[in-house]
TORDOMI-408810 format. One record per residue (C-alpha): residue number from 1; residue in one letter; chain; x, y, z. Coordinates in steps of 0.05 Angstrom, whole numbers. Layout:
<marnus>
     i   aa   ch        u        v        w
   NUM    a    A        X        Y        Z
...
</marnus>
This chain:
<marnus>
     i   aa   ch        u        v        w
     1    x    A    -1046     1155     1184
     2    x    A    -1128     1134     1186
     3    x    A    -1165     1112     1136
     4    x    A    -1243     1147     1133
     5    x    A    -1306     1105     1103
     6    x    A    -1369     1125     1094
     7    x    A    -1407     1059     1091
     8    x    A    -1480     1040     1058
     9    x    A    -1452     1047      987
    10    x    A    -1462      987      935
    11    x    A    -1402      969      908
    12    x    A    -1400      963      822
    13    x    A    -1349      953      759
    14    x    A    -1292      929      753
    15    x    A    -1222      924      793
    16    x    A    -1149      909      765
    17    x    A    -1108      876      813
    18    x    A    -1026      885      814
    19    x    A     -978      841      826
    20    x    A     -959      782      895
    21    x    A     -936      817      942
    22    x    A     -902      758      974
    23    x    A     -876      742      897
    24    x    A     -844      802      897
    25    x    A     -805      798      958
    26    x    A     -778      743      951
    27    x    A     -754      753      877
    28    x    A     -727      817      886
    29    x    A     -686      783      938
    30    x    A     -671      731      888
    31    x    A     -646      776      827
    32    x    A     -583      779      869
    33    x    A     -569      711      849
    34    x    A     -578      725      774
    35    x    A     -542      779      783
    36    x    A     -517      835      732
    37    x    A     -586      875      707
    38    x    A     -659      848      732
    39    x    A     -724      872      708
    40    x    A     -786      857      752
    41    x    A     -851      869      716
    42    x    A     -917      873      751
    43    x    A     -886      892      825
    44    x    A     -934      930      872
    45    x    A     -914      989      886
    46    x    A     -924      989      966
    47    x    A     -889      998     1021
    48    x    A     -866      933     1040
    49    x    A     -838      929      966
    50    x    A     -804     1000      985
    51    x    A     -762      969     1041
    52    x    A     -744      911      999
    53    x    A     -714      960      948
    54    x    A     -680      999     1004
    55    x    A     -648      935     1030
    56    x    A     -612      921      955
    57    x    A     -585      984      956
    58    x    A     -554      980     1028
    59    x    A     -522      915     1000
    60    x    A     -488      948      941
    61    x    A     -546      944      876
    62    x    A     -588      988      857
    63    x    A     -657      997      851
    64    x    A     -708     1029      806
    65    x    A     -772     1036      791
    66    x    A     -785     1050      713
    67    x    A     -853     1060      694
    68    x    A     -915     1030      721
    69    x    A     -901      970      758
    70    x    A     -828      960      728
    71    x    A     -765      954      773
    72    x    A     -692      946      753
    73    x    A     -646      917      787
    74    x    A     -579      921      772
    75    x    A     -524      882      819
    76    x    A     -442      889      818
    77    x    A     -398      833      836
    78    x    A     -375      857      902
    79    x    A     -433      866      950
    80    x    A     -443      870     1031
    81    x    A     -461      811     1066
    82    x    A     -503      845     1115
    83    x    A     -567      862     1115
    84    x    A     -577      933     1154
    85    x    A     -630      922     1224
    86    x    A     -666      986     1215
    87    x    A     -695      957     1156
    88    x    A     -702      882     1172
    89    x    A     -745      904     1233
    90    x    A     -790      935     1193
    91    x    A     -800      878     1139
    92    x    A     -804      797     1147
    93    x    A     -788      787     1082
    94    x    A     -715      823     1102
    95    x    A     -703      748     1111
    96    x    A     -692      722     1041
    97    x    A     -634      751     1031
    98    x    A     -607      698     1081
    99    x    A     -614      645     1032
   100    x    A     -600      693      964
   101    x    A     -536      719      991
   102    x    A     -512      646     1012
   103    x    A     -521      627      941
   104    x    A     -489      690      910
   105    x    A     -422      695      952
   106    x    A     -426      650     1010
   107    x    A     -442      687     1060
   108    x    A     -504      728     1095
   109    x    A     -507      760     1159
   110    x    A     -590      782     1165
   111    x    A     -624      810     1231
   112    x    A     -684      772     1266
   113    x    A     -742      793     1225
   114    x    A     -792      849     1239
   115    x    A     -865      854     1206
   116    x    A     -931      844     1222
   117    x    A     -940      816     1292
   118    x    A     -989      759     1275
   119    x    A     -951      701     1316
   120    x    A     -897      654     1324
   121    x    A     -856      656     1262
   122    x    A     -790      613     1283
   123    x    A     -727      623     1234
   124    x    A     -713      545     1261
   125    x    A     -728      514     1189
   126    x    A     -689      563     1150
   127    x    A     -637      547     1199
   128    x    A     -640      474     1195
   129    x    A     -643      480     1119
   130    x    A     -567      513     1109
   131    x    A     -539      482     1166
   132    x    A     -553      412     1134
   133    x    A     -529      445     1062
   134    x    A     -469      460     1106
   135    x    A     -468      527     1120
   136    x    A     -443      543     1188
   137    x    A     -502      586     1215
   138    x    A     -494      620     1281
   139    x    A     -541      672     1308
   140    x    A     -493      724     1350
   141    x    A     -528      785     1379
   142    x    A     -606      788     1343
   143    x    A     -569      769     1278
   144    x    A     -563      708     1230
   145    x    A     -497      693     1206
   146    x    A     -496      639     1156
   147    x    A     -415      616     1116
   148    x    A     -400      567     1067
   149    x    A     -355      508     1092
   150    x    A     -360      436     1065
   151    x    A     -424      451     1016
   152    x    A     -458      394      990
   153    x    A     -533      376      976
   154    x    A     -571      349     1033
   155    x    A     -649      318     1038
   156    x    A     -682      365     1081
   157    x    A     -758      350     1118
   158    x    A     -783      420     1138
   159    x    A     -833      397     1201
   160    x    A     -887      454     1176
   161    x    A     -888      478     1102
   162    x    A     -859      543     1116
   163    x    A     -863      590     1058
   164    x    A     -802      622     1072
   165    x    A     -763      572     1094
   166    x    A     -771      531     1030
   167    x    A     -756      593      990
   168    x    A     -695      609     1023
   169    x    A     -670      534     1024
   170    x    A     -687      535      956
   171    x    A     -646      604      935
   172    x    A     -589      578      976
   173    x    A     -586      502      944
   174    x    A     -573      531      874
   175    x    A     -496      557      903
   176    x    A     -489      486      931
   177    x    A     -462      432      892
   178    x    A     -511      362      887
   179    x    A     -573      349      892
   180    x    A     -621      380      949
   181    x    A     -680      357      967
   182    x    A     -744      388     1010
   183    x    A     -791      354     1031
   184    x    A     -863      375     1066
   185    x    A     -846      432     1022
   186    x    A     -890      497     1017
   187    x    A     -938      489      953
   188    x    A     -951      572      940
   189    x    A     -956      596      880
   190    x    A     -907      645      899
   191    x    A     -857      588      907
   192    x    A     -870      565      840
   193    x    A     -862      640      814
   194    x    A     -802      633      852
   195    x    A     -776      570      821
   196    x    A     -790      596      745
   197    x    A     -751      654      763
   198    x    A     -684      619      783
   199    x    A     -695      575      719
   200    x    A     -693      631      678
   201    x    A     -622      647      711
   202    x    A     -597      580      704
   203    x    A     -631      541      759
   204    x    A     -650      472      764
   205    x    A     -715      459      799
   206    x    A     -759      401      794
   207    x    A     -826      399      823
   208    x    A     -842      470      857
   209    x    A     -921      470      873
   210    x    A     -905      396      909
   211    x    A     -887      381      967
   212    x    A     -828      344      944
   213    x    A     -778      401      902
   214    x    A     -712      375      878
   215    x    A     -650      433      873
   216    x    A     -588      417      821
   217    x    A     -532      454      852
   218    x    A     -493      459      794
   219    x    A     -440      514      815
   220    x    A     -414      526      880
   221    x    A     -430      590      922
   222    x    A     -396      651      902
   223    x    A     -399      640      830
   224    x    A     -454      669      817
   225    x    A     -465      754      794
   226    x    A     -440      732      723
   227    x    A     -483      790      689
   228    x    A     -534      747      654
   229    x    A     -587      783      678
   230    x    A     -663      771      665
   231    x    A     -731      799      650
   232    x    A     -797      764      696
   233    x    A     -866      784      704
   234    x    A     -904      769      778
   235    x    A     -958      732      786
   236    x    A    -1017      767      803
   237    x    A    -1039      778      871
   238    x    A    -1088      726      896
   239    x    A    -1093      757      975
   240    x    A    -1115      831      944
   241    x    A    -1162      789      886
   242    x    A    -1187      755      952
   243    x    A    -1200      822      992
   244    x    A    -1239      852      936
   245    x    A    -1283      789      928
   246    x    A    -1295      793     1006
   247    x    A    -1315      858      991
   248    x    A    -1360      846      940
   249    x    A    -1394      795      972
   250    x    A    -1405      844     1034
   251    x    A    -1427      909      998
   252    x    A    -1424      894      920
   253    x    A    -1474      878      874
   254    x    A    -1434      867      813
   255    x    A    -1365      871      814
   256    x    A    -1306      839      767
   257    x    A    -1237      826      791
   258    x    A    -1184      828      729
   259    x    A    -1121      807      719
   260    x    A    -1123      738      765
   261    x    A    -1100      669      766
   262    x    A    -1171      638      786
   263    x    A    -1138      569      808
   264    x    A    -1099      606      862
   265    x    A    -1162      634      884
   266    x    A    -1206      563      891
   267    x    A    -1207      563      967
   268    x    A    -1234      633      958
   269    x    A    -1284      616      909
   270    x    A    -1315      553      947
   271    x    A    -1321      595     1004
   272    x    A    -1359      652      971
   273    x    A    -1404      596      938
   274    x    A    -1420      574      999
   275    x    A    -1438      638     1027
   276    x    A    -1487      640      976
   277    x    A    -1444      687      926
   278    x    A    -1447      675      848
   279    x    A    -1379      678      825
   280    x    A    -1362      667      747
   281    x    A    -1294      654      721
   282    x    A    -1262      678      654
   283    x    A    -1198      669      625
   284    x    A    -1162      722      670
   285    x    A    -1217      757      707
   286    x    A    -1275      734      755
   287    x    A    -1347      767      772
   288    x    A    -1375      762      839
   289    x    A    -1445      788      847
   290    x    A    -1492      780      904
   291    x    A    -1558      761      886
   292    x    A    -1595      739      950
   293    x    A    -1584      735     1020
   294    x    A    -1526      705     1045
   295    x    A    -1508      646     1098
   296    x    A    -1465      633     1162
   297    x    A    -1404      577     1135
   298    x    A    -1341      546     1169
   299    x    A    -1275      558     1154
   300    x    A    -1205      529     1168
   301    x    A    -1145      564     1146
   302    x    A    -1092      518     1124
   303    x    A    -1028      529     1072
   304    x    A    -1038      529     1000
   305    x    A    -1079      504      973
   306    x    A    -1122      501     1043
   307    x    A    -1153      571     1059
   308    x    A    -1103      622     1061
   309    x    A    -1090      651     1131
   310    x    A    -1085      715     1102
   311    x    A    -1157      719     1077
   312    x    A    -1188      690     1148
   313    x    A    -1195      773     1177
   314    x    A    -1232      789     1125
   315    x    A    -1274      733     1115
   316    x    A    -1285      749     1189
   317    x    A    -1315      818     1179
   318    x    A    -1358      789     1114
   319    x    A    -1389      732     1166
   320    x    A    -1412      778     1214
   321    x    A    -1467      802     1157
   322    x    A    -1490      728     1137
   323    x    A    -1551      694     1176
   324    x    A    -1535      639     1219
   325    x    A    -1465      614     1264
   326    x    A    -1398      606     1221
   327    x    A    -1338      579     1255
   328    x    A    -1273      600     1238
   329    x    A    -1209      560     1263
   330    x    A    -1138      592     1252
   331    x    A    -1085      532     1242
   332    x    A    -1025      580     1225
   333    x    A    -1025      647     1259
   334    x    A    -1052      643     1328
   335    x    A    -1048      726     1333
   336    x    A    -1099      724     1274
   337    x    A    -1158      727     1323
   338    x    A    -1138      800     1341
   339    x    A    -1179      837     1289
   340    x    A    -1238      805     1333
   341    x    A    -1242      859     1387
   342    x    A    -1236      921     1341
   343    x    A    -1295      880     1299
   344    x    A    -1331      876     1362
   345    x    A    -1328      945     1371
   346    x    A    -1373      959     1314
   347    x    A    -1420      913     1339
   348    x    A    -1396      843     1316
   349    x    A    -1421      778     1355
   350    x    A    -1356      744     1365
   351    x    A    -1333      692     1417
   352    x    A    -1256      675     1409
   353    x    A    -1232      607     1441
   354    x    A    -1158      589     1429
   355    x    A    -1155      576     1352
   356    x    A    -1228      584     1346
   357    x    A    -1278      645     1339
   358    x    A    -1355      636     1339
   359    x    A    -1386      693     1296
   360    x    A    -1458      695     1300
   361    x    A    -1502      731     1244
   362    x    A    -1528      782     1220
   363    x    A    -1505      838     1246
   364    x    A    -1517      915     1240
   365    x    A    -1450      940     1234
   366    x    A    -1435     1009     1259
   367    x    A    -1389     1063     1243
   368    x    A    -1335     1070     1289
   369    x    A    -1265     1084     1315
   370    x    A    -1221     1020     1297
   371    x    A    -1148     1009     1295
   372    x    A    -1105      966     1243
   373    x    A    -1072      907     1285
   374    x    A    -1039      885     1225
   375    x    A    -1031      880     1151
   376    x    A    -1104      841     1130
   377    x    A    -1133      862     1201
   378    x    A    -1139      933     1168
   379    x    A    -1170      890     1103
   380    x    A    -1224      867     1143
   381    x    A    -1240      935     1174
   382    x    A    -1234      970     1112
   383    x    A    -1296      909     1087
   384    x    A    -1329      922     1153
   385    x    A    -1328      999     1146
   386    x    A    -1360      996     1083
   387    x    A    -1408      946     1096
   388    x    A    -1425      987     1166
   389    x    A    -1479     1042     1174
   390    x    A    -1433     1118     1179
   391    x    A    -1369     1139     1184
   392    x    A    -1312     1078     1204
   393    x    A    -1246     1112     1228
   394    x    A    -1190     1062     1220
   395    x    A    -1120     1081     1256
   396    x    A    -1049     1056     1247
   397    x    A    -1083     1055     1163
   398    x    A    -1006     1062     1148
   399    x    A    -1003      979     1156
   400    x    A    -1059      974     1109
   401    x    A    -1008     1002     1051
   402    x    A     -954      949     1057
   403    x    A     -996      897     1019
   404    x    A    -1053      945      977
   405    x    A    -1037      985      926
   406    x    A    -1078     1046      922
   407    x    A    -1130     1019      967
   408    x    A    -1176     1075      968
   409    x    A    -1172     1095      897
   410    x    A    -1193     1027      870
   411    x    A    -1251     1020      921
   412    x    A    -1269     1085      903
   413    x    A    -1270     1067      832
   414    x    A    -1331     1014      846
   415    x    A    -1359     1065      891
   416    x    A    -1345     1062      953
   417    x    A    -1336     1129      991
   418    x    A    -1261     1121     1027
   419    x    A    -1199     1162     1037
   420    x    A    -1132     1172     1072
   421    x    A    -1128     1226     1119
   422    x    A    -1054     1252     1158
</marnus>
């Protein structure tokens, strides 16, 4: 699949965003804890979501969509413990049914991950996390097999803040009886989404957005699936709010972004100020319009609430248009820096060092044929195609749809001139 832009059109109005991607994967992995009948409100419908749905019903649930942005779920009390390989190597998120299913009955046999191939992403914490909950975890032939024996809560120190990691040792802790502890804990917002959820299912979860959360095990694995069910809303998504502001600031002149959580979006917002953008906030909404001419800025991508690594490609493509040198240094994903070459091909100034890339500005950016490395790698191309003087080809466009929901319509929308094309 490619994506086709005519660039040298202002961008204008006003965009809705959906809901977290990453929110959603992981409580749709979740809802097999509550068990019985889950309703998901907000949930993007893309194509990483897709697989996620595809993987409950290989377990034994079901799975459907009702309605704009509405999912049931609906789980028996006998389900499959493994988690099929021709859809975990599609899909990282595959992995948090590892620490759902270990709550729910005990037991969880998951492939090695697939997904975007951005770097090292170790399953060594999520690992370390049952093991010391007691699971016995033993990884036979590319899969992770993961059975309750002497369960009982355990103080875990995760040695980076893994997202997942905490979210799975957090699913998992609420089958184990005592208290468990994480420590250098992931701060997301999707991990407080997360924690909010379980709550509502009976969960007890104490300080979720810290690095410190506390887990009540209050049942043991395998007694959970009582039908109570629940209804939850996702949060918004702060990584497509983030693209669209990028955007803004590269093409736009005026352009409002509704339906946001502007404190998840603060790294986004200094950075964009410092750029030179104007950026207003409301209650659930924020404007960014470009007034003047914008300038070069450093940036170092850290875990929430540090820069999000996620947002580095297309800040990327957005510094190649400001005057001056900006310095970008990647401190999570080391294959982040790929995006540079296809960049480069458009005309981009950009020296990459190990964990470092030198952009120097302004640039005229030129139409060209590009290809999608990954997931926000086809975000930035899609900013630098529209930014860029004629027609931008991006291939491999099909990665692009995992985390944006109708991409092209909404940037068409605020006027942008872009389609998918077979």
């Amino acid at each position: 699949m490619k994506l086709i832009i005519q660039g040298g059109n202002t961008l204008r109005g006003n965009v809705r965003i959906g809901g977290a991607k990453n929110a959603a994967l992981v409580l749709i992995a979740a809802s097999a804890i509550a068990g019985g009948e889950v309703i998901l409100d907000n949930v993007p419908r893309i194509s990483d979501v897709e697989i996620q749905l595809e993987i409950v019903q290989a377990l034994g649930g079901r799975a459907e969509w009702q309605g704009q942005g509405r999912v049931l779920l609906s789980w028996p009390d006998k389900l499959d413990v493994a988690v099929p390989y021709q859809l975990a190597k599609k899909l990282r998120a595959s992995n948090l049914f590892l620490g759902a299913l270990a709550a729910r009955i005990g037991h969880a046999r998951v492939p090695l991950p697939g997904g975007c191939d951005i770097g090292f992403r170790p399953m060594d914490l999520h690992l370390k996390g049952l093991s010391a909950m007691g699971f016995e975890v033993e990884l036979e032939h590319g899969f992770i097999n993961a059975k309750a024996r002497e369960l009982r809560g355990a103080r875990i120190y995760l040695d980076f803040p893994s997202v997942g990691a905490t979210e799975n040792i957090m699913m998992a802790a609420v089958g184990v009886p005592g208290t468990t502890i994480v420590e250098n804990a992931a701060k997301e917002p999707e991990i407080v989404d997360l924690a909010s959820f379980l709550g509502g299912v009976g969960a007890t979860i104490r300080g979720a957005g810290t690095d410190l959360i506390k887990i009540e095990g209050t049942r043991t694995a395998g007694a959970f699936g009582s039908g109570r069910g629940s209804r939850f809303s996702v949060i918004p998504d702060r990584i497509e709010a983030g693209t669209y502001m990028i955007a803004a600031a590269a093409v736009g002149a005026e352009v409002t972004i509704e339906n946001v959580i502007s404190q998840h979006l603060q790294p986004v917002i200094a950075k964009l100020q410092d750029v030179g953008m104007e950026v207003a906030v409301g209650e659930d909404s924020l404007t960014v319009r470009r007034s003047g001419p914008l300038r070069a800025t450093d940036i170092k991508t850290l875990p929430y609430p540090g820069f999000p690594t996620d947002l580095q490609s297309p800040m990327m493509a957005l510094l190649c248009l400001v005057q001056g040198t900006s310095v970008i240094s990647e401190n999570v994903f080391e294959n982040r820096f790929r995006v540079a070459e296809e960049l480069k091909r458009m005309g981009a100034q950009i020296r990459v060092k190990g964990h470092s890339a030198v952009i120097e500005g302004p640039t005229r950016l030129l139409g060209a044929q590009v290809k999608a490395t990954d997931l926000r790698a086809g975000a930035a191309l899609i900013v630098a195609g529209l930014a860029g003087e004629g027609e931008t080809e991006i291939c491999h466009a099909e990665l692009i749809e995992r985390g944006y929901e109708k991409v092209a319509e909404k940037f068409c929308a605020l006027g942008g001139r872009i389609k998918y094309v077979d």
